[in-house]
N, C-alpha and C positions, 0 to 999 in steps of 0.2 A: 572660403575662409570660415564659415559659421557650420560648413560639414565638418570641415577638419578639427574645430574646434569644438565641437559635439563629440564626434569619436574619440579624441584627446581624454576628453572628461570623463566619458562611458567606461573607455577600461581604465581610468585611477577608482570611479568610484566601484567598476566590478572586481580591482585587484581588491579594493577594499573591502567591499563584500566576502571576499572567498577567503580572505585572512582573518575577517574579524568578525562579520555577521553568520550563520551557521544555518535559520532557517529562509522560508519563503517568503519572500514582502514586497512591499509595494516602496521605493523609494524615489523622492521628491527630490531634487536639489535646487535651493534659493542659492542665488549669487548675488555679489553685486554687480554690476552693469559693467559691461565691457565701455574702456575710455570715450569711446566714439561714440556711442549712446548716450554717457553722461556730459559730455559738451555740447551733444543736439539738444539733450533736455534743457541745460543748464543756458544756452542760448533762446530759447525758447522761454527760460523764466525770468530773463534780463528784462524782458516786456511785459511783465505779471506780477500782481497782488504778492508774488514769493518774492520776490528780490527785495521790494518794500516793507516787507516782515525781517527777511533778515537783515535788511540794515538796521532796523530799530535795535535787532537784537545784539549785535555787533558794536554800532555804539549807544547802547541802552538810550535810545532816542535821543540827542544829540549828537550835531557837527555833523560833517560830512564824509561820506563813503566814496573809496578811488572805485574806479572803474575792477582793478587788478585786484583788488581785498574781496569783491564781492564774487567775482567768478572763485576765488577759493573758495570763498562760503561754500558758495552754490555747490561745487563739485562733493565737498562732502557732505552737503547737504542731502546731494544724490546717492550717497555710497553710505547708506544709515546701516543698522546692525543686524543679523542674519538673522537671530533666535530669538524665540520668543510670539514668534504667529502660530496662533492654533489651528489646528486642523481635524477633521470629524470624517472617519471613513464608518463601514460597519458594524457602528455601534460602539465603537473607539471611538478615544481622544487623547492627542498630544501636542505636541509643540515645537517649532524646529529648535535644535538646537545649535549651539555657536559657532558652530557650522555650517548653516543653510540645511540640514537636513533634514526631512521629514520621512518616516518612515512607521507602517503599518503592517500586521503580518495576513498576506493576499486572501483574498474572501470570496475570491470568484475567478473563474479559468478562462473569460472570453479576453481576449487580447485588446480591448475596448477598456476605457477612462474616462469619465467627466471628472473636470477638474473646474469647480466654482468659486468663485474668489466674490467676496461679498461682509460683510462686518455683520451682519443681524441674519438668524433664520429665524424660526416657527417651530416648534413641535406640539404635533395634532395627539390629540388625547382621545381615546375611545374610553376609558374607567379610569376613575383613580388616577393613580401614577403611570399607569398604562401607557406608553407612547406609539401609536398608531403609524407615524410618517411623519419627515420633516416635508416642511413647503418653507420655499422662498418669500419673501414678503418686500414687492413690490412699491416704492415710494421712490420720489425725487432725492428725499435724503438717505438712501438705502441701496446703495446702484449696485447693480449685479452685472458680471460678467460669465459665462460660461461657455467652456473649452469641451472639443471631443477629440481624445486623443485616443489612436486606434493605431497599431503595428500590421504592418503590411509587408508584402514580398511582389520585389519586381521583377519582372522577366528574366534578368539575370540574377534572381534567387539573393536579392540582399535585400537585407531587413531593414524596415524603417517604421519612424514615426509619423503620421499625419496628424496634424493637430488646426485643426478650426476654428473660430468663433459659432457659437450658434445662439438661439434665441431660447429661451426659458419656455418649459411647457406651458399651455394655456391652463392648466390646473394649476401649476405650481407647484407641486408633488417635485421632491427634488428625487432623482433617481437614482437604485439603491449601491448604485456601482458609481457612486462620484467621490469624488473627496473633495469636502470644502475647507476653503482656508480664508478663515475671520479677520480681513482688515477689510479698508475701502480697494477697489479693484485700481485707483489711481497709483495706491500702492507699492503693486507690482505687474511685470513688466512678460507676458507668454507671447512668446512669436509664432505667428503663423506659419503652416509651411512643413516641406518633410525634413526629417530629418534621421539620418544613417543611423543604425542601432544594430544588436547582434541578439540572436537568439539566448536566451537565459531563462530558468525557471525565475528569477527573479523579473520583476517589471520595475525596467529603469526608466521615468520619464523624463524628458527635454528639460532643461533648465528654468527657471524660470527669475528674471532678476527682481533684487528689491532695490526703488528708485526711492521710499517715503515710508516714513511711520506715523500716516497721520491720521488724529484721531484712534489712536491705539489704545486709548487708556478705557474709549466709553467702549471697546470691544469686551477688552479685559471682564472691566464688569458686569456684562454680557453674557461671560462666559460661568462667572461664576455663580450666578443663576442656572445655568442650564449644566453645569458638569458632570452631578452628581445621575444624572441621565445616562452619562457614559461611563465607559471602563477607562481606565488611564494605561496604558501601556506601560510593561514589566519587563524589567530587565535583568538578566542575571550573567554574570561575566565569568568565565571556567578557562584554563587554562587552555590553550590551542597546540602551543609547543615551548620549545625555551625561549623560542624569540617573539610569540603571538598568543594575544588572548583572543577568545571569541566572547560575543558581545551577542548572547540569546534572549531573543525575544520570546518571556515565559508567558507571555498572554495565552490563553486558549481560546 
């Protein structure tokens, strides 16, 4: 179900690609959570500190919450809004948009991805303004997750994604082929596991859901400390045909 439902996705986002985007990139897709993950979660929050928040907030602390009002909470609780997480590849920076999509134009040809999901980095300075390398930064209230996601071919010649957990370098040095994405990694939701994919100059990566927007605001400002570091990604929109625009990413 969750190959089929992969390959489903792959060619709406590669029809979408080939009608509307023009160059080479890296694309991300935020979702939100297929129903059956959002009722595990949301079961799982019946017993936690979250249910007791949203009730307060549902009856602005007073009287009593049914059993049935607060599994709605919860559900959309779980199903927050797509756009708006930052993300930092090669020296770039942008943001999904209201869509779930995040997208970068490709910076490197090995079929390899770290994908770090985390709210705070580090960038090391050697002069001045000079930025040397980002490093992770390590704390109880800072928690890091990090993904390797690598495209592979099996014996019977079909392509796919492997995607891991792994552990952060002992230096910390974040590596220069990752793309991070600035919330808390509670946030959102990468499944381990392969997953079916097709050959394409473009790199399509596995979904990835968003179950929370928390603590979003102390990223935000976070970020805008540190933006003027990166380039923001440019867009410029040219006619495709009579029925299609294309949507060029002018960054260089």
């Amino acid at each position: 179900m969750c190959v089929r439902y992969f390959i489903s996705l792959f060619i709406f986002i590669l029809f979408l690609i080939n009608n509307i985007f023009s160059d080479t990139r890296i694309i991300i897709p935020l979702k939100n959570a297929p129903l059956s993950i959002i009722k595990e979660a949301s079961k799982e929050a019946l017993s936690s500190p979250v249910a007791d928040q949203i009730s307060k907030i549902v009856l602005k602390g007073t009287g009593a919450v049914s059993k049935k009002i607060l599994k709605k909470e919860l559900r959309e609780y779980f199903a927050p809004s797509l756009g708006g997480f930052f993300a930092l590849y090669g020296g770039f920076i942008t943001a999904s948009n209201n869509e779930g999509l995040i997208a970068f134009p490709l910076r490197h040809t090995t079929k390899k991805l770290y994908i770090s999901i985390t709210p705070l980095i580090k960038l090391v300075k050697v002069k001045g303004e000079t930025i040397s390398h980002q490093e992770y930064i390590s704390s109880p209230d800072n928690p890091i997750k990090l993904y390797m996601c690598e495209q592979k071919t099996n014996k019977k010649g079909h392509v796919y994604w492997s995607v891991k957990q792994e552990n952060i370098p002992n230096n910390k040095k974040v590596n220069p082929i990752t793309v991070l994405i600035l919330t808390k990694p509670k946030n959102l939701f990468l499944q381990e596991g392969d997953f079916l994919s097709s050959e394409s100059s473009h790199m399509i990566l596995p979904e990835i859901y968003v179950v929370g927007q928390v603590e979003q605001e102390k990223t935000v400002m976070h970020m805008l400390d540190l933006k003027h570091y990166y380039e923001p990604i440019q867009w410029e929109e040219k006619k495709g045909s009579d029925i299609s625009l294309q949507k060029i990413m002018t960054t260089i």
